[in-house]
C-alpha positions as CSV (number, residue, x, y, z in Angstrom):
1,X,-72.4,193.3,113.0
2,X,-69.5,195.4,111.8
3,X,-69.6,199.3,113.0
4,X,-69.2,200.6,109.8
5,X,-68.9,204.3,111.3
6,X,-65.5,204.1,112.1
7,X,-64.7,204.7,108.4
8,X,-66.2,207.8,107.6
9,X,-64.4,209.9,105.8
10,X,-62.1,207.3,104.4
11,X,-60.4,208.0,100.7
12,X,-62.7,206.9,98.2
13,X,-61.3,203.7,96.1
14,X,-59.8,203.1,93.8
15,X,-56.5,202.5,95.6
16,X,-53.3,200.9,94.9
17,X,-50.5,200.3,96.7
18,X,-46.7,200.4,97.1
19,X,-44.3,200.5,100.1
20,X,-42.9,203.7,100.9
21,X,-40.3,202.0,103.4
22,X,-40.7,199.4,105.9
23,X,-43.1,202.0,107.8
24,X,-45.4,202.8,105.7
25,X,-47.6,202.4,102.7
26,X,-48.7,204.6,100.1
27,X,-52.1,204.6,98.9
28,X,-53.6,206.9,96.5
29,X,-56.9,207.3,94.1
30,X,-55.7,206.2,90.8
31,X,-58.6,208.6,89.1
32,X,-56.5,211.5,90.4
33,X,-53.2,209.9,91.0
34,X,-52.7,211.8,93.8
35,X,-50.4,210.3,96.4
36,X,-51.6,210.3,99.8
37,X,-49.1,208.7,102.6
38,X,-52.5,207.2,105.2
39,X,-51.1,204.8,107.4
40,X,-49.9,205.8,110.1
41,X,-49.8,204.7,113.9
42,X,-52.3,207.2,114.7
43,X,-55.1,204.8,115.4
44,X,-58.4,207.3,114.4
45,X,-57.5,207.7,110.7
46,X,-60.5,206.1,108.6
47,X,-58.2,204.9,106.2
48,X,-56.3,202.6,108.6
49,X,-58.8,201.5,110.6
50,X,-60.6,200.6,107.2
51,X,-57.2,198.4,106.1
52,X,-57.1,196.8,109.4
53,X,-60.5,195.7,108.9
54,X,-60.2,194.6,105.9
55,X,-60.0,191.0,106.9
56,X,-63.1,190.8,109.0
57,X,-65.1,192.6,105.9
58,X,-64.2,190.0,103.7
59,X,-65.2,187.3,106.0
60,X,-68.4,189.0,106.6
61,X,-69.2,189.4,103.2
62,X,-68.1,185.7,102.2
63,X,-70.6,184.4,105.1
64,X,-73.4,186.9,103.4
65,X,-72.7,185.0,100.2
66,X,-72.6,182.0,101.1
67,X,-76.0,182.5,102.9
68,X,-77.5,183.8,99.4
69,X,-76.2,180.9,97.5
70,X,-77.7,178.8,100.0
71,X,-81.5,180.9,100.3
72,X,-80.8,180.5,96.1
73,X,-80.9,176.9,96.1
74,X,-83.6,176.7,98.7
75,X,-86.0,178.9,96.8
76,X,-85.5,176.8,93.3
77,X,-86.2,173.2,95.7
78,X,-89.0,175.4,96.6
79,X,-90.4,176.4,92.7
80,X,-90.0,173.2,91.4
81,X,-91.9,171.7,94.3
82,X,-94.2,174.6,93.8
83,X,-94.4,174.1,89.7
84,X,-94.8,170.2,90.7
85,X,-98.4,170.9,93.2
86,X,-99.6,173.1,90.7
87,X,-99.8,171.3,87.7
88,X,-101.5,168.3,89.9
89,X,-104.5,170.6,91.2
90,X,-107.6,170.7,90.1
91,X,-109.3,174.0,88.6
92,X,-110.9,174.9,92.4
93,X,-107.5,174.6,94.0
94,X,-105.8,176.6,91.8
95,X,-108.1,179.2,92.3
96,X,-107.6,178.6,96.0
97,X,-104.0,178.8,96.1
98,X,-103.6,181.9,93.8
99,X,-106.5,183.3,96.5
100,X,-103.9,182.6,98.7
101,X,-101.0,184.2,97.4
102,X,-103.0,187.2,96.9
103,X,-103.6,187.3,100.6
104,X,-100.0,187.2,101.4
105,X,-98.7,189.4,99.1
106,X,-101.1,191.8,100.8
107,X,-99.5,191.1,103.9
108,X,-95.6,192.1,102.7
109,X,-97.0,195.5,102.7
């Protein structure tokens, strides 16, 4: 898990950005195009730890989504097999299995 905390306070987005020289960067919010020079060597700026980051976000949030896609897929395998029982039941079962969905449902909360 990522500790997110160490980016409080960061500039709100959007940014763009441009070198400055072969130091620095300048990063500002478009919205206000106000210029703000944030990185820096000092290593607790929010800004600059969130830009050095930035790598390991993306990766966690390409492994999240890929994890979705997946849990997608699996849930329409499950519907169709679901779709498939049902229309094979008889009255009673149906009956039975909505009983039963009932009863779990009641369990979520």
């Amino acid at each position: 898990m990522i500790d997110t905390d160490k980016y409080e306070g960061h500039t709100e987005g959007p940014w763009v950005w441009s070198s400055l020289n072969d130091e620095e960067l300048i990063m500002f919010d478009v919205e206000r195009a106000k210029p703000n020079i944030i990185l820096r060597a000092k290593e607790d700026d929010a800004d600059a730890q969130l830009i050095a980051d930035a790598p390991l976000l993306l990766e966690a949030y390409q492994k999240r989504l890929k994890n979705v896609i997946l849990m997608r897929e699996e849930i329409r395998k499950l519907n169709k097999i679901i779709h498939f029982a049902w229309e094979v039941m008889d009255d009673q079962t149906q009956v039975e299995f909505n009983d039963l969905i009932i009863e779990l449902e009641g369990e979520e909360e």
